[in-house]
Structures are given as structure tokens and as C-alpha cells.
N, CA, C and O atoms as a GROMACS GRO file, in nm:
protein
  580
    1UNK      N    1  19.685  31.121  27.791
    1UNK     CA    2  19.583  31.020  27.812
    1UNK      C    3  19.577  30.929  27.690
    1UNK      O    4  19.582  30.968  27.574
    2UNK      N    5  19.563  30.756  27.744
    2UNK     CA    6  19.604  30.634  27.602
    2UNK      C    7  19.463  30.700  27.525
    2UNK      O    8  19.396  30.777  27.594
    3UNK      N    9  19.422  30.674  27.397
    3UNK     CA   10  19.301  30.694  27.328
    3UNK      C   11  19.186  30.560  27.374
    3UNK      O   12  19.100  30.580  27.288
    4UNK      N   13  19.155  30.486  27.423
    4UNK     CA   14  19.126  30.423  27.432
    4UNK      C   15  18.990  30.403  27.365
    4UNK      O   16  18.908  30.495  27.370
    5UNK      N   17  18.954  30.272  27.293
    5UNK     CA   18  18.852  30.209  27.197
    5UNK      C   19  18.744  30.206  27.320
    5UNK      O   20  18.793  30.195  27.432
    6UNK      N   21  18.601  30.215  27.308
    6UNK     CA   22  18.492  30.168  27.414
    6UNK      C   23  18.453  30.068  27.313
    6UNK      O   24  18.422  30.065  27.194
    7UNK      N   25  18.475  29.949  27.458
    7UNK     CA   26  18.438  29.783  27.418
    7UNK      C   27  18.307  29.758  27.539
    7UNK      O   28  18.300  29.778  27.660
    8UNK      N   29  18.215  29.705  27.441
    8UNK     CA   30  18.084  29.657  27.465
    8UNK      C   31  18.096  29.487  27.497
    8UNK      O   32  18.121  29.398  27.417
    9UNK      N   33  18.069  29.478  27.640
    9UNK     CA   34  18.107  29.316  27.616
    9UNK      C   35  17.966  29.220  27.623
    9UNK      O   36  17.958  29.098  27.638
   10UNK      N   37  17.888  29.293  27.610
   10UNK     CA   38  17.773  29.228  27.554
   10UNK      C   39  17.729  29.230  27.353
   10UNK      O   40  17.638  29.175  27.293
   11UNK      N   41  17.837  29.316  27.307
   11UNK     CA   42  17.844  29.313  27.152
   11UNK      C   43  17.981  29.288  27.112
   11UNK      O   44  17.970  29.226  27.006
   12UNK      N   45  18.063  29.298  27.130
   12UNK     CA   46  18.206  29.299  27.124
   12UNK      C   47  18.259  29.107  27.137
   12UNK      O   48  18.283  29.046  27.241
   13UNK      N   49  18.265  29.060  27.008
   13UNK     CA   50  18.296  28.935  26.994
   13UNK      C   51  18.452  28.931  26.981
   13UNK      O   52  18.475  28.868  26.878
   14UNK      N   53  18.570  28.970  27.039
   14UNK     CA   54  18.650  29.018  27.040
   14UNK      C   55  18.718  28.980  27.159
   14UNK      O   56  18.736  29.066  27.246
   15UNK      N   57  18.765  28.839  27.178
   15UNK     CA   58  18.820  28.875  27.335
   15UNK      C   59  18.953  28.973  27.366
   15UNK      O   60  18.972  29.060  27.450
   16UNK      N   61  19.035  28.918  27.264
   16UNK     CA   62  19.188  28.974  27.249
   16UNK      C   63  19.171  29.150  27.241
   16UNK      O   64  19.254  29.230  27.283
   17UNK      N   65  19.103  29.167  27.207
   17UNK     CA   66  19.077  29.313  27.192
   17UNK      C   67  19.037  29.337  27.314
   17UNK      O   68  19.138  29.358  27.382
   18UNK      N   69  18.936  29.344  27.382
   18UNK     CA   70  18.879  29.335  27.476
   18UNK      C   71  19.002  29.359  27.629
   18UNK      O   72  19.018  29.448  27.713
   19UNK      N   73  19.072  29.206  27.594
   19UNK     CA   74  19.166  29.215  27.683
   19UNK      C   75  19.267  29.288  27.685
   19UNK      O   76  19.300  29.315  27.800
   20UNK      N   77  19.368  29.361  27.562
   20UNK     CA   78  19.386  29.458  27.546
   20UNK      C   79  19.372  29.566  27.570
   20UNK      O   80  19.474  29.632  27.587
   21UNK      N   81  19.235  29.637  27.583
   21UNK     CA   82  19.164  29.762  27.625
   21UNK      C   83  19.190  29.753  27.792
   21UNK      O   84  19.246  29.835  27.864
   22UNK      N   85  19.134  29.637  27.822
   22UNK     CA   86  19.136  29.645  27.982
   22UNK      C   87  19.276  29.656  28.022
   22UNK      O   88  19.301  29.730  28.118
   23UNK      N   89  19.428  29.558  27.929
   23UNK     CA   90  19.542  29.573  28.026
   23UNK      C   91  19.620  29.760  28.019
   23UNK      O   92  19.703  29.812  28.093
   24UNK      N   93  19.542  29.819  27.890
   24UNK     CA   94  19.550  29.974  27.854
   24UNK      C   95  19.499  30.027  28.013
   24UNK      O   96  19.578  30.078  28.093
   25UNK      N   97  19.397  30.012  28.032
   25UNK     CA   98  19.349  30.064  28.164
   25UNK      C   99  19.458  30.069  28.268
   25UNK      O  100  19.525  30.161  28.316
   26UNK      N  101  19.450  29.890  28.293
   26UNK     CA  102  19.505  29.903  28.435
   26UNK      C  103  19.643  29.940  28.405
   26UNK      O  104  19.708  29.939  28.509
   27UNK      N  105  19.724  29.980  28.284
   27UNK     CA  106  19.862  30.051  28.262
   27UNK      C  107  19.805  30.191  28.322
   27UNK      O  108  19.844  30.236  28.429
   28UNK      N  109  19.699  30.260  28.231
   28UNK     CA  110  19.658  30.361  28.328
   28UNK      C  111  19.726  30.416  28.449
   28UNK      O  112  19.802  30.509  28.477
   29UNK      N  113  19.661  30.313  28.511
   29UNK     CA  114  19.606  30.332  28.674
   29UNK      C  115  19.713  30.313  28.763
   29UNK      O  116  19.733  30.375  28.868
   30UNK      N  117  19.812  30.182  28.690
   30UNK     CA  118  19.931  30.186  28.744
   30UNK      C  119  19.901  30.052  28.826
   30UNK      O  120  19.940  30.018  28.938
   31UNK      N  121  19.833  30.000  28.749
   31UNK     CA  122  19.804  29.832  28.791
   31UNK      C  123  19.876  29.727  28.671
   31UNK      O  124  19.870  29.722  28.548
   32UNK      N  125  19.956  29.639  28.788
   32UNK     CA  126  19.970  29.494  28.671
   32UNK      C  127  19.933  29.467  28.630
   32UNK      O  128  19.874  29.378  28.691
   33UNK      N  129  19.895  29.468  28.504
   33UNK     CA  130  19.786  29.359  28.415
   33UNK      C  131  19.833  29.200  28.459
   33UNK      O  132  19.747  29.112  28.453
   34UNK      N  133  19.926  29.178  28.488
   34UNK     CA  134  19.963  28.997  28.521
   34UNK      C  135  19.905  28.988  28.650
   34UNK      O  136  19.870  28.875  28.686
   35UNK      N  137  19.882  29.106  28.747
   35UNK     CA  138  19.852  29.033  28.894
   35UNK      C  139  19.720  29.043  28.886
   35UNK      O  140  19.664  28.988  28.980
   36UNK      N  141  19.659  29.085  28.819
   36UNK     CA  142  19.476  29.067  28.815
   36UNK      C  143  19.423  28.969  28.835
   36UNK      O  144  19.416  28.896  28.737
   37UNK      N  145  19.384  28.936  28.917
   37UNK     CA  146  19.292  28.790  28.933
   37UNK      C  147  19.156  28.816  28.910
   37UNK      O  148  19.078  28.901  28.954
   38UNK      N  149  19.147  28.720  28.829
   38UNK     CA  150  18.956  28.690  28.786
   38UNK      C  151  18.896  28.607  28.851
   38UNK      O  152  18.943  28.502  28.894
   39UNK      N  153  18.752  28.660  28.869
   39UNK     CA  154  18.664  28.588  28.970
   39UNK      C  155  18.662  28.452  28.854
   39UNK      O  156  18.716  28.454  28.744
   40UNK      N  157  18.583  28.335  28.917
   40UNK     CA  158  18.531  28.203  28.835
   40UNK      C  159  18.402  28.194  28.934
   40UNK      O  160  18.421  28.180  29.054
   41UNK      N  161  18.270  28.201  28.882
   41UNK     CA  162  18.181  28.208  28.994
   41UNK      C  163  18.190  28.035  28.991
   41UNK      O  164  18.195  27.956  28.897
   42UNK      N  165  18.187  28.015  29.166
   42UNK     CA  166  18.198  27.885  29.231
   42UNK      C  167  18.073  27.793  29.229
   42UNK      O  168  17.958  27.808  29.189
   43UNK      N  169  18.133  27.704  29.279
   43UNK     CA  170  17.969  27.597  29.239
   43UNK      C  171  17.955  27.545  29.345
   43UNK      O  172  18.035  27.463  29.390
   44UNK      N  173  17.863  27.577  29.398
   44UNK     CA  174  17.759  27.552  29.533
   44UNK      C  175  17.786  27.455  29.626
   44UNK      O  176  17.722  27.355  29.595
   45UNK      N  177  17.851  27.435  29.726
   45UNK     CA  178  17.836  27.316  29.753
   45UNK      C  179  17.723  27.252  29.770
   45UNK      O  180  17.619  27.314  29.794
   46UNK      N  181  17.727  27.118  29.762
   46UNK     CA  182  17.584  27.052  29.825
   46UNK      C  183  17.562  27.052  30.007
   46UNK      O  184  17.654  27.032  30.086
   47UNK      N  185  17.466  27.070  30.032
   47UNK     CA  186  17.451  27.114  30.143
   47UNK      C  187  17.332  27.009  30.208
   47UNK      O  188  17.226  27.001  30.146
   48UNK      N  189  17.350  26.914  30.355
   48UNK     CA  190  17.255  26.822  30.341
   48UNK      C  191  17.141  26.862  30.446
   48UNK      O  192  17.141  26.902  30.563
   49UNK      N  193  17.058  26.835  30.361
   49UNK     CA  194  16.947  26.930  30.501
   49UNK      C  195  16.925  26.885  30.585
   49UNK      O  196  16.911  26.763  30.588
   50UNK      N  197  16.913  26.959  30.689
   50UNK     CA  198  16.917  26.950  30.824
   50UNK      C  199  16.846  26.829  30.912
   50UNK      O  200  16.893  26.764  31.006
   51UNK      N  201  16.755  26.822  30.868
   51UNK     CA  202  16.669  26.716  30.930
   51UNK      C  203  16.728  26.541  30.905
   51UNK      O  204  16.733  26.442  30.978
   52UNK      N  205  16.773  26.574  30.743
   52UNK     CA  206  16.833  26.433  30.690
   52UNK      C  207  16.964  26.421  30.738
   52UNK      O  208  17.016  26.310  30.735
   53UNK      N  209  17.043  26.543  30.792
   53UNK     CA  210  17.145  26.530  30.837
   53UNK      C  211  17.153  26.451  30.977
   53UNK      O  212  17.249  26.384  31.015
   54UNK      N  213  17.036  26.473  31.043
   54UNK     CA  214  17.012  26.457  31.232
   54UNK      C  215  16.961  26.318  31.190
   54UNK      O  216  17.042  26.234  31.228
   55UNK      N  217  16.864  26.267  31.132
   55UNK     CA  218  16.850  26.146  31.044
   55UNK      C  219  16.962  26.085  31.075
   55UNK      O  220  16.992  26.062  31.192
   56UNK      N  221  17.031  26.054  30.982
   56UNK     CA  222  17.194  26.033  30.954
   56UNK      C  223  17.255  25.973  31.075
   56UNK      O  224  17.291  25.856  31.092
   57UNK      N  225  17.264  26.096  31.177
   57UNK     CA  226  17.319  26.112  31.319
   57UNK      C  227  17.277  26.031  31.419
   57UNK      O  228  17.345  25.962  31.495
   58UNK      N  229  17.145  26.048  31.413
   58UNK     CA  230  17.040  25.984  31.498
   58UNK      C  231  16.948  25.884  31.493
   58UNK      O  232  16.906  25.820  31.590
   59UNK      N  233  16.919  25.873  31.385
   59UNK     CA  234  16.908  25.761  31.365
   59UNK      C  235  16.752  25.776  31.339
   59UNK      O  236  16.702  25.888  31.321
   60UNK      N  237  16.678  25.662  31.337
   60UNK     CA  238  16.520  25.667  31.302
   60UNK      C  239  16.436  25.745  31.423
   60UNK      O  240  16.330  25.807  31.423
   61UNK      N  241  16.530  25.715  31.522
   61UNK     CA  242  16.416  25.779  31.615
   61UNK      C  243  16.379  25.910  31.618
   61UNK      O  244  16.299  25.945  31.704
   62UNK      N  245  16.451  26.046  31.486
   62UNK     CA  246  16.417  26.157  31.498
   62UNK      C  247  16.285  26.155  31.423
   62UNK      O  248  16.210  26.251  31.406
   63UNK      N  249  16.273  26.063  31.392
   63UNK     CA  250  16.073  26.022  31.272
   63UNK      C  251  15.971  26.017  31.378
   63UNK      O  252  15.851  26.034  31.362
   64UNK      N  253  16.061  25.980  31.544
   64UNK     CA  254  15.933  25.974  31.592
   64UNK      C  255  15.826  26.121  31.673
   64UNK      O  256  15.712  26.128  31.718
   65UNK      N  257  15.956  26.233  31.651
   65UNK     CA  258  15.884  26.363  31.664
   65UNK      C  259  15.729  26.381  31.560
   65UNK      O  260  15.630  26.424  31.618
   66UNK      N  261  15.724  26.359  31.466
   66UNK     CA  262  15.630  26.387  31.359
   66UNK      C  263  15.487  26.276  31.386
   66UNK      O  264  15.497  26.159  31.424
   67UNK      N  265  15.394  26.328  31.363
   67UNK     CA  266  15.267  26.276  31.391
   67UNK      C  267  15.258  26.179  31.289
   67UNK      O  268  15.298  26.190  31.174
   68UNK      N  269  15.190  26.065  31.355
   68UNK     CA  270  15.186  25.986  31.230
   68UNK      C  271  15.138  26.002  31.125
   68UNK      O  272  15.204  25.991  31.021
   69UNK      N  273  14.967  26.044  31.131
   69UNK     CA  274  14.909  26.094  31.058
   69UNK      C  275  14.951  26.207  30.917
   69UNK      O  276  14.900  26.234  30.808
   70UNK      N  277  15.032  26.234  30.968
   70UNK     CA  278  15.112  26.304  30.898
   70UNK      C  279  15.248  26.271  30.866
   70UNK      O  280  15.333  26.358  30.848
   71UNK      N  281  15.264  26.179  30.860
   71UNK     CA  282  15.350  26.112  30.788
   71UNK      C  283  15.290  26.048  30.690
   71UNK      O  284  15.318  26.062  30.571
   72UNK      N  285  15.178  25.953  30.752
   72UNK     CA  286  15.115  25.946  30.621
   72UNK      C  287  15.106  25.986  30.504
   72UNK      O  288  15.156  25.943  30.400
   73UNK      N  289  15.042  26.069  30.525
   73UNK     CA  290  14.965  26.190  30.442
   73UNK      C  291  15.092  26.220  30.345
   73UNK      O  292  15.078  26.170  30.233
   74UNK      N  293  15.184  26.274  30.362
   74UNK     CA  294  15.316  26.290  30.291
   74UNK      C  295  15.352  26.182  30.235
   74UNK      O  296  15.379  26.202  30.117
   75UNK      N  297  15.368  26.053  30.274
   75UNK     CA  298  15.402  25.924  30.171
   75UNK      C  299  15.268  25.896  30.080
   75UNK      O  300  15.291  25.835  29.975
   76UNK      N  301  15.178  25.919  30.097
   76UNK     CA  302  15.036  25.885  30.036
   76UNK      C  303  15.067  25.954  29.918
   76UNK      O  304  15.084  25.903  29.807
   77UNK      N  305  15.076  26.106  29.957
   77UNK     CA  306  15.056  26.218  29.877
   77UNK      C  307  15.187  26.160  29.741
   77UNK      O  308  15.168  26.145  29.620
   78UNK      N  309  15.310  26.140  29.818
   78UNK     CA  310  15.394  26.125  29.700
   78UNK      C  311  15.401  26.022  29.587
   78UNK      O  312  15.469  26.031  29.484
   79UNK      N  313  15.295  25.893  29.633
   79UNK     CA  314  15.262  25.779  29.575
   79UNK      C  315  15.140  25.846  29.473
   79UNK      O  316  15.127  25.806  29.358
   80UNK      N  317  15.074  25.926  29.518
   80UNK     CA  318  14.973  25.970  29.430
   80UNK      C  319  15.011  26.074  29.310
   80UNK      O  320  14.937  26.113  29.220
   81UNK      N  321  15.140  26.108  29.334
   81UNK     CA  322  15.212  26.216  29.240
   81UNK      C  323  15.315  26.101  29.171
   81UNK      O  324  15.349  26.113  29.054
   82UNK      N  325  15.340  26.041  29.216
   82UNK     CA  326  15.400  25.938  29.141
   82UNK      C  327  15.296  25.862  28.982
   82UNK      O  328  15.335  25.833  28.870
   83UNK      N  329  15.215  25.857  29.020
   83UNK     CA  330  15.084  25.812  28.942
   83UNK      C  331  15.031  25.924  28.878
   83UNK      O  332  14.948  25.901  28.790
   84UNK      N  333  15.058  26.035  28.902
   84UNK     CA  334  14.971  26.161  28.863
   84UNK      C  335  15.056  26.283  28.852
   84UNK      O  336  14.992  26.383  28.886
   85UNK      N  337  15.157  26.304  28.822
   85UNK     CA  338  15.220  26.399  28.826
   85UNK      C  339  15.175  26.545  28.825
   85UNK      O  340  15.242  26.640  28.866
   86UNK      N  341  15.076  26.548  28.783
   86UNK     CA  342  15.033  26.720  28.802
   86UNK      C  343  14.896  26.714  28.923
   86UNK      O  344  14.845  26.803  28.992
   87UNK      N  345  14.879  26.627  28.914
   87UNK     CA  346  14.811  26.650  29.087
   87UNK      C  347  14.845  26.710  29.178
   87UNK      O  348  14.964  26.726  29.206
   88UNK      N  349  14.730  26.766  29.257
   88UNK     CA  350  14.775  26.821  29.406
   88UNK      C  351  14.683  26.758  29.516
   88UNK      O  352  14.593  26.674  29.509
   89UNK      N  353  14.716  26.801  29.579
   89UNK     CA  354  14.576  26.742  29.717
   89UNK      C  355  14.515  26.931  29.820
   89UNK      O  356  14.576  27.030  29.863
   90UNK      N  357  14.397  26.895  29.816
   90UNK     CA  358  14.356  26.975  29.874
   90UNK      C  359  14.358  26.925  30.051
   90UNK      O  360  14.332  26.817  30.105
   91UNK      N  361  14.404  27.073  30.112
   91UNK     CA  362  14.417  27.037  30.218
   91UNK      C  363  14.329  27.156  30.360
   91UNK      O  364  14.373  27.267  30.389
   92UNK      N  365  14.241  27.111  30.405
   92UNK     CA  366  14.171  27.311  30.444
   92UNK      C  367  14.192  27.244  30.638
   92UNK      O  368  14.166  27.142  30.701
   93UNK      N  369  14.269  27.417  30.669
   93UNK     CA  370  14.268  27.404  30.834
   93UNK      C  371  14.199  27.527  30.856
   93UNK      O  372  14.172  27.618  30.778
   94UNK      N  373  14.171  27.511  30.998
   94UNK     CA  374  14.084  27.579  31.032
   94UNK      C  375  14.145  27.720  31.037
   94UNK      O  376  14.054  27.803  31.026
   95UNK      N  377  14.285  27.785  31.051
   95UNK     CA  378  14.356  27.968  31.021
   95UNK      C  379  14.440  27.912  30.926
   95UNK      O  380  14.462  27.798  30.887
   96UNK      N  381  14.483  28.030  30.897
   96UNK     CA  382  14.589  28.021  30.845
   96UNK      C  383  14.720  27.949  30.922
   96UNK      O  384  14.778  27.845  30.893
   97UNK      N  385  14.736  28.009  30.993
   97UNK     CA  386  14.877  28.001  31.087
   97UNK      C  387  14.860  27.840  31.118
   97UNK      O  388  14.971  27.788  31.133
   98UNK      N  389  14.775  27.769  31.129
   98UNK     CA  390  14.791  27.612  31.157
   98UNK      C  391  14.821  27.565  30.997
   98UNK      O  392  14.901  27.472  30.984
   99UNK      N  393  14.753  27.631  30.859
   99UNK     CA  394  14.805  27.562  30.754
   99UNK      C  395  14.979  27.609  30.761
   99UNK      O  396  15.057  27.520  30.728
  100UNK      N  397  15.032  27.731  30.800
  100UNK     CA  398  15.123  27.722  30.788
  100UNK      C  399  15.257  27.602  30.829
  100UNK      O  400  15.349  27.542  30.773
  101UNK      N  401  15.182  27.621  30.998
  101UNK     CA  402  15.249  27.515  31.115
  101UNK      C  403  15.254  27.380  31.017
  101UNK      O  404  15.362  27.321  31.005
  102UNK      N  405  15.172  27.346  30.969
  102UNK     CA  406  15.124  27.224  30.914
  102UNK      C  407  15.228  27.221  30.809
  102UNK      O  408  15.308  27.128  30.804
  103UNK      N  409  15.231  27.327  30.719
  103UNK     CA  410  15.318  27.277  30.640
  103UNK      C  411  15.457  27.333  30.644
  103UNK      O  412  15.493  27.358  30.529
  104UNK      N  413  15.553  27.362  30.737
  104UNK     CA  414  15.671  27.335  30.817
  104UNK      C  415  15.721  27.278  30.840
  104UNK      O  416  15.842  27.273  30.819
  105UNK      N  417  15.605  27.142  30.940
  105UNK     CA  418  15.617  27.028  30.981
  105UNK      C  419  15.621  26.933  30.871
  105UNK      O  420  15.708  26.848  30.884
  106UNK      N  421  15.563  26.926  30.786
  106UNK     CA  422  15.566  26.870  30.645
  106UNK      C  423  15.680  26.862  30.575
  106UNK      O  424  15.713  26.768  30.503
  107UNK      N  425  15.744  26.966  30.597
  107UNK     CA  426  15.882  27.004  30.468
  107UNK      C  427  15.946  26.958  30.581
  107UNK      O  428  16.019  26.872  30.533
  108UNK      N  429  15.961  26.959  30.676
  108UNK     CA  430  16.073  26.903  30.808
  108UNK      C  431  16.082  26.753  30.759
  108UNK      O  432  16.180  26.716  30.694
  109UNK      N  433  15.997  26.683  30.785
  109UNK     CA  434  15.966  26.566  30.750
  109UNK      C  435  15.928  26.495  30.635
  109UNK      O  436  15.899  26.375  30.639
  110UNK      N  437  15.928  26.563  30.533
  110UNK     CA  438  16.005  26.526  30.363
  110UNK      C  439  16.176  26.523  30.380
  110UNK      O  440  16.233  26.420  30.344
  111UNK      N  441  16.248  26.625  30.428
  111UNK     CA  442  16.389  26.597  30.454
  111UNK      C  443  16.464  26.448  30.494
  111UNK      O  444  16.579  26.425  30.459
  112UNK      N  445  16.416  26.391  30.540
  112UNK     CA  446  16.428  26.313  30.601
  112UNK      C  447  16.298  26.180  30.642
  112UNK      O  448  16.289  26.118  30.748
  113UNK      N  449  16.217  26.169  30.526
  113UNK     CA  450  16.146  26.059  30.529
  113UNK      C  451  16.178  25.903  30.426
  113UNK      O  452  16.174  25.892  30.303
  114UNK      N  453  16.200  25.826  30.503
  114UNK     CA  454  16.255  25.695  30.484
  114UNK      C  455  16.201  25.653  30.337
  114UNK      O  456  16.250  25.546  30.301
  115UNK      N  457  16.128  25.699  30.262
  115UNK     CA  458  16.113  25.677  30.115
  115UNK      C  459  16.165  25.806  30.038
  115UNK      O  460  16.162  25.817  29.915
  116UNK      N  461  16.233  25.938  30.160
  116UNK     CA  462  16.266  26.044  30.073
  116UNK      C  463  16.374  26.072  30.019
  116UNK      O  464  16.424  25.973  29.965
  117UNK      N  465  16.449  26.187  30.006
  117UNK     CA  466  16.342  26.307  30.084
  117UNK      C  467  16.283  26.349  29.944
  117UNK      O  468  16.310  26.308  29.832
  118UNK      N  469  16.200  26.438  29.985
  118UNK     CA  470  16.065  26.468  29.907
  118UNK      C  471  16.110  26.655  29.915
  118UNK      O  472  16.190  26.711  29.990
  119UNK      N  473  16.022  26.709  29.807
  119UNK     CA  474  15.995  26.831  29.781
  119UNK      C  475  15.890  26.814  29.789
  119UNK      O  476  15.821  26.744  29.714
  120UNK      N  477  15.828  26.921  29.954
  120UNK     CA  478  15.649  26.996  29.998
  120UNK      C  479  15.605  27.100  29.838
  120UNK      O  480  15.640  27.218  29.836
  121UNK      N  481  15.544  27.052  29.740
  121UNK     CA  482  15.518  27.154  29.668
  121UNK      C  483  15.379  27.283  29.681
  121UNK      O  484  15.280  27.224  29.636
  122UNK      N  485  15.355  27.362  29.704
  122UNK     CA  486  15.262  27.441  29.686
  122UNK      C  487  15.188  27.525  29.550
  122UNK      O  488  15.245  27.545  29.443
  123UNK      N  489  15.060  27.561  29.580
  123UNK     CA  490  14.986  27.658  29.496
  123UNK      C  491  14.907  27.740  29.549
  123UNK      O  492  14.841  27.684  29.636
  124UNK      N  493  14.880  27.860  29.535
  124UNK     CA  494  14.843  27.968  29.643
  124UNK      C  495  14.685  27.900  29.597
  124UNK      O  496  14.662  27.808  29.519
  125UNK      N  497  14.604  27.973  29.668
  125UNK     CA  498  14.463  27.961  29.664
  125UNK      C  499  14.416  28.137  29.754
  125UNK      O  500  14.479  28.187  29.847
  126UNK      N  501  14.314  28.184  29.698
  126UNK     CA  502  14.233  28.288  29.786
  126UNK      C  503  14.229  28.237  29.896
  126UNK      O  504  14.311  28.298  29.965
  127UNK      N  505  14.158  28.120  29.979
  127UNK     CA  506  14.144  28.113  30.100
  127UNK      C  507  14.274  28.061  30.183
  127UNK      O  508  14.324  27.952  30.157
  128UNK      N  509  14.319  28.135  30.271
  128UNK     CA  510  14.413  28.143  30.326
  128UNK      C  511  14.463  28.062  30.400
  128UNK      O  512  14.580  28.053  30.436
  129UNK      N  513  14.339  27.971  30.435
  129UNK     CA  514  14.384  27.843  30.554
  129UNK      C  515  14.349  27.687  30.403
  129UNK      O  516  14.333  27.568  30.433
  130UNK      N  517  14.346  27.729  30.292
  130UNK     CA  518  14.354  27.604  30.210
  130UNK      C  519  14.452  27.604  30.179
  130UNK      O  520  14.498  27.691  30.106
  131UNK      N  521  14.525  27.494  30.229
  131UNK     CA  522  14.688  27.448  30.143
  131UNK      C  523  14.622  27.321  30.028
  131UNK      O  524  14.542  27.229  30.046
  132UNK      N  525  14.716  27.379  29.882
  132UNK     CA  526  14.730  27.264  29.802
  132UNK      C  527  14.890  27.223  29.759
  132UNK      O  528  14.994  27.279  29.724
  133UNK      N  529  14.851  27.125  29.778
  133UNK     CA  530  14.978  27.096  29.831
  133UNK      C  531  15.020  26.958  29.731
  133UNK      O  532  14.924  26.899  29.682
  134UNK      N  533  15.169  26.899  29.697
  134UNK     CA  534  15.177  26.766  29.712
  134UNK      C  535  15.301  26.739  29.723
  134UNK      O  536  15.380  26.829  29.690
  135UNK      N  537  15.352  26.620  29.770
  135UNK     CA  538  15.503  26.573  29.768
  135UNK      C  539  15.526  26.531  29.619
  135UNK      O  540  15.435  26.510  29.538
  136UNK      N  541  15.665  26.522  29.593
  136UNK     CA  542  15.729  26.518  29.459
  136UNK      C  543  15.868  26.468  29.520
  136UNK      O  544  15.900  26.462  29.638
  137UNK      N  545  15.943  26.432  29.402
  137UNK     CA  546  16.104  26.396  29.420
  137UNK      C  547  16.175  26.488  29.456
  137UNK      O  548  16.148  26.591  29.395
  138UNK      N  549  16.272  26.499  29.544
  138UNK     CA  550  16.354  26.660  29.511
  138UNK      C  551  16.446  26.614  29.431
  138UNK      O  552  16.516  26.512  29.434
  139UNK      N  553  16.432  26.735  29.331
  139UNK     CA  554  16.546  26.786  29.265
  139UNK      C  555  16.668  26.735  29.284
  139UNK      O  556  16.735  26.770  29.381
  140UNK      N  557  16.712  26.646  29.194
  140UNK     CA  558  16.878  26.655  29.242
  140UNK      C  559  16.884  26.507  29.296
  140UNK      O  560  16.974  26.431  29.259
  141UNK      N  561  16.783  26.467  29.389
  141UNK     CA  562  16.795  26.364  29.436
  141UNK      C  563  16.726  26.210  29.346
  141UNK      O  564  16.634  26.244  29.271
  142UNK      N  565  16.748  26.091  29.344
  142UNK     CA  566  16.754  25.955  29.322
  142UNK      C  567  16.840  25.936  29.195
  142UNK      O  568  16.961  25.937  29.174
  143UNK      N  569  16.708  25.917  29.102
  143UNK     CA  570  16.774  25.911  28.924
  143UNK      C  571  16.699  25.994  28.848
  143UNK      O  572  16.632  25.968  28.749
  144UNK      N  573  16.721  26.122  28.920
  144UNK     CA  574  16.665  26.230  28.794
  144UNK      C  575  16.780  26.338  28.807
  144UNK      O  576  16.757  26.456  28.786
  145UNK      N  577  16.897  26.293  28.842
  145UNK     CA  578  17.014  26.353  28.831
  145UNK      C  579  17.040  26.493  28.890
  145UNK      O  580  17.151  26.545  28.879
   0.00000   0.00000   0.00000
């Protein structure tokens, strides 16, 4: 059996060593050290969401599923976070399950709203049917890179 060194690769500033120890192994084992392939973790594709995608496809008329009122409310909201950045808006329905519905329909329609798309942001609250809520830029998207 090789003697082999124990390499710490969270302390071990050492690559050559390091790599060494490991091609000791796979001699071991009775593995190529040349045919080893190393992972490279991959980079995400961008992925376009769904709604902005059917957008895209379809054209304006998928805006006309969404209540107006609520469309509103989502461009309002993001003009007021525009001006206020740590603002939220309080929002109270009568269960829960309609604030939820409510805000579904919301993030559906940030995807794909003609000044967007927008990130639905949240903050929990004790009462269960109060959403606070506000639109924001998403991530990634205009000129915030």
C-alpha cells in the first residue's frame, strides 16, 4: 500500500501536491489519472418567464386576462418604489387564500407588464390575509445589470 500524505483542501494551499496525492489514488485503484474529467459547475442559462415569453408570442392581448385594477395597482406600486425604495404597500383581503390568489396573479403579471417585468416583493405580517407587498425592478433586468 503507496504511503499516502492526507491533504486538506480546505487548508492545503498546495495544488501540485494535492494533485499528486489524488493521481497516487487513482494509480491505486487502477484508474487513469489523464482520463479523469472534472466537473466546471455550469452557468445557468437564462430562462424567460413564462408569461413574458407568451407576451412575446402573443402579443398584448395576453394583458387582457388580468384585471385592470390590478394592473394598476402593480404599475402604481412600482412608481412608488421607484420614489421610495424601501416602501411597501399595505394590502388586507378578506382569507388568506384570496391574498394568496391575489398575489399569483400579481407575479403573473409583473412577468410580462409593458413597463416590466417587475419583481412581486413580500413581508410576512401575523395577519394572514394582510399582504405587504411592492413591485421593484427584477434583478438582472434593464440597467442594473
Amino acid at each position: 500500500m503507496a504511503n499516502l500524505k492526507k491533504v486538506d483542501p480546505l487548508t492545503d494551499d498546495d495544488d501540485e501536491t494535492a494533485r499528486r496525492e489524488l493521481d497516487t489514488v487513482f494509480r491505486a485503484l487502477g484508474v487513469d489519472p489523464a482520463k479523469m474529467v472534472t466537473a466546471k459547475r455550469a452557468v445557468a442559462a437564462k430562462v424567460e418567464p413564462v408569461m413574458a415569453g407568451l407576451r412575446r408570442i402573443l402579443g398584448d392581448e395576453v394583458l387582457d386576462i388580468f384585471p385592470r385594477p390590478l394592473m394598476e395597482a402593480v404599475d402604481r406600486s412600482y412608481q412608488i418604489w421607484l420614489a421610495n425604495p424601501d416602501s411597501y404597500l399595505p394590502t388586507q383581503y378578506d382569507t388568506e387564500q384570496e391574498k394568496k390568489d391575489s398575489l399569483h396573479v400579481m407575479r403573473a403579471y409583473a412577468e410580462c407588464a409593458p413597463d416590466g417585468p417587475y419583481t412581486i416583493r413580500t413581508l410576512s405580517d401575523e395577519n394572514p390575509a394582510l399582504l405587504i407587498w411592492r413591485a421593484q425592478t427584477r434583478r438582472g433586468s434593464r440597467d442594473d445589470g
